[in-house]
N, C-alpha and C positions, 0 to 999 in steps of 0.2 A: 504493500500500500504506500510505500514511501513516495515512489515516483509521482502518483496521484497528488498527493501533500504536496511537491515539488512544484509540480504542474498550478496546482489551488493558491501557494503561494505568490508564487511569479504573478500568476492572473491580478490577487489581491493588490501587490506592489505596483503594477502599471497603471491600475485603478485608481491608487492615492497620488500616482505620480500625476494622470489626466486631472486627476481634482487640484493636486497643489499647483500646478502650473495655472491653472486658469484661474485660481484662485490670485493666487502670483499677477497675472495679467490684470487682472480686477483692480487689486493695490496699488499698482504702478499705474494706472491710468487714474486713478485717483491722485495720488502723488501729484501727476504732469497733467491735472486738469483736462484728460479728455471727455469724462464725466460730465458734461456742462450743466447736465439735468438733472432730477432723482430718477426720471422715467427712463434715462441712458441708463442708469446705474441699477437700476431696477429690471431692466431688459437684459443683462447680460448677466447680473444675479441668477436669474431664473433660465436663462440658460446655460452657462455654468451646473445650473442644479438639476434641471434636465439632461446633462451629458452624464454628469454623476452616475445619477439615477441607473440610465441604460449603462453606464460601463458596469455597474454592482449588480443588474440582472443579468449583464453579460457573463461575469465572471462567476456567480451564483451557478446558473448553468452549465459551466463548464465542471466546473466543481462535482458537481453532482452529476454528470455525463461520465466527469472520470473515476467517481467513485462506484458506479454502479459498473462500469466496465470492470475495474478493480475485482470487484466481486462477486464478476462473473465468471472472469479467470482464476478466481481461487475458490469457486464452487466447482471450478471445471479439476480445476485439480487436483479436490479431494476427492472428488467420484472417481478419478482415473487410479490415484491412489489406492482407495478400495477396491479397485477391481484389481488391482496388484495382489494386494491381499488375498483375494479371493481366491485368484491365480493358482496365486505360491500356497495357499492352504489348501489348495486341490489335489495341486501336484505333490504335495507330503503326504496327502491321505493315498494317491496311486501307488507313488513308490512304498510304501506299506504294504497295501497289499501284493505288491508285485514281488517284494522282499519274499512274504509268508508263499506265496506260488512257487517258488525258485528253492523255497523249502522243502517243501513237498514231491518236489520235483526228485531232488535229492535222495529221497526216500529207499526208491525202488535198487538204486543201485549199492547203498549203504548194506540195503537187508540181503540184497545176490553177496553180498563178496563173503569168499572162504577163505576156508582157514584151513590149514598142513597141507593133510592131503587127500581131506577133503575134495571131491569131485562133482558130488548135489547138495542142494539143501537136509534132502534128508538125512544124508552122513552125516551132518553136524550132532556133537553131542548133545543131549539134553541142557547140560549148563551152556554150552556158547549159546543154544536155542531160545532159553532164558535170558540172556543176556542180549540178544538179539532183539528180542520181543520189547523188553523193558526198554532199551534204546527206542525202538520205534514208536514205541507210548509219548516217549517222552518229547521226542520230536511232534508227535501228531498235535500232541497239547499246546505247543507250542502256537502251532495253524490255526487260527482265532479271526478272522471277520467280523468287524461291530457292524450291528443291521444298519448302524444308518448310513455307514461307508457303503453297505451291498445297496441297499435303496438308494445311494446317488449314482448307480451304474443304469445303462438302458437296459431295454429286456433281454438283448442278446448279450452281452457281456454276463447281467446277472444270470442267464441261463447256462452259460459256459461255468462260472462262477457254482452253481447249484450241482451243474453235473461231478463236479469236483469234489464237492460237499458230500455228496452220497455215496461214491466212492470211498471217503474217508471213512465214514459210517461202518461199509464193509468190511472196510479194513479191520477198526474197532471190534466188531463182530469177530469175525474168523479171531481176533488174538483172544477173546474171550474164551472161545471153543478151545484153543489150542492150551490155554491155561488151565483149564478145566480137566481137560486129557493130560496132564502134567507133563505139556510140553510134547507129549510121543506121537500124537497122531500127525502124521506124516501126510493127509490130505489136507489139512485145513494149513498146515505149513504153509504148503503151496497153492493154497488160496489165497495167502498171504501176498505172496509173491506176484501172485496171477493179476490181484487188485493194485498193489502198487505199479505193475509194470502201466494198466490203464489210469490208473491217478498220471504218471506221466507225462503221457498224451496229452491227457486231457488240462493237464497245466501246460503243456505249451500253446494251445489254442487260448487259455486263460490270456496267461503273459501276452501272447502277441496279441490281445485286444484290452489290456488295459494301457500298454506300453503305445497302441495307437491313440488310445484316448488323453494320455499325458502327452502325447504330439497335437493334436487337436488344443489341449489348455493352453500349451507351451505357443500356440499359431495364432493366438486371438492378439491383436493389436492393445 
């Protein structure tokens, strides 16, 4: 707003300067008797006081031309500000969930890998099995979407997003079964396996549609 002030000042200053000079003029013609009459001196009184007048509507106007500009450009630039905000609060919530996908993702190849010499999941002993399982619990728990982050996705995102979800589910299941069986049943093993290998999948179709949607935030002027 300063420039405005700037601008309002100078106006004002020119204003008192047209007033004192003719005021000035006024004096001096009195002084050297140009004056001969009240009605000369009365006549240029009053206009004098009519120039006045228009230069302090002049500048009044200006004044207030430039303070309304003023603040129109600083209305403009906290809206644009906020939608920075908005922006940048977007794209933290994407890369979140993009982080938790890339987790998940991970999953599948964590729970294949062996151990000695080991050749299938089922060779694995009971305790690496258990150890196995408990690791991937712990990961799953990890993979957490707050609804109102899925509720700002579109249908097709959130339905990439769901399928992923239900998979997880599965996953959960079969480790229940496998725990229950103390680790030994060797089908629900590789249910395990079977569902992580499709959660995979199905988080790369995730990721590349939230990772588009943070391109979209990221493209907005």
């Amino acid at each position: 707003m300063q420039k405005s002030i700037d601008q309002v000042s100078t106006t004002v200053i020119s204003a008192i300067t047209v007033f004192a000079f003719s005021a000035g003029a006024i004096c001096a013609g009195w002084a050297v008797g140009k004056f001969s009459t009240t009605g000369n001196a009365a006549d240029w009184i009053a206009a004098v006081g009519g120039a006045a007048a228009a230069v302090g509507t002049w500048a009044i106007g200006i004044g207030a031309n430039s303070y309304a500009r003023e603040a129109q450009l600083y209305r403009l630039s906290q809206e644009a500000k906020a939608e920075r905000e908005r922006c940048e609060a977007r794209v933290r919530k994407l890369d979140y969930m993009i982080s938790k996908a890339k987790l998940a993702g991970r999953q599948e190849r964590a729970f294949k890998l062996l151990h000695g010499d080991d050749e299938k999941l089922t060779d694995l002993s009971t305790t690496i099995r258990k150890g196995k399982i408990r690791a991937l619990e712990a990961a799953l728990a990890k993979i957490v979407w707050a609804p109102e982050d899925v509720a700002s996705l579109n249908a097709a995102d959130q339905g990439a997003l769901g399928n992923a979800e239900i998979t997880m589910l599965q996953v959960r299941h079969f480790i229940e079964v496998c725990r229950d069986s103390g680790y030994e049943n060797d089908v629900f093993l590789e249910s395990i396996a079977s569902s992580l290998a499709t959660l995979s999948e199905e988080v790369i179709v995730l990721e590349s549609r939230l990772l588009a949607e943070r391109g979209r935030v990221l493209a907005v002027p």
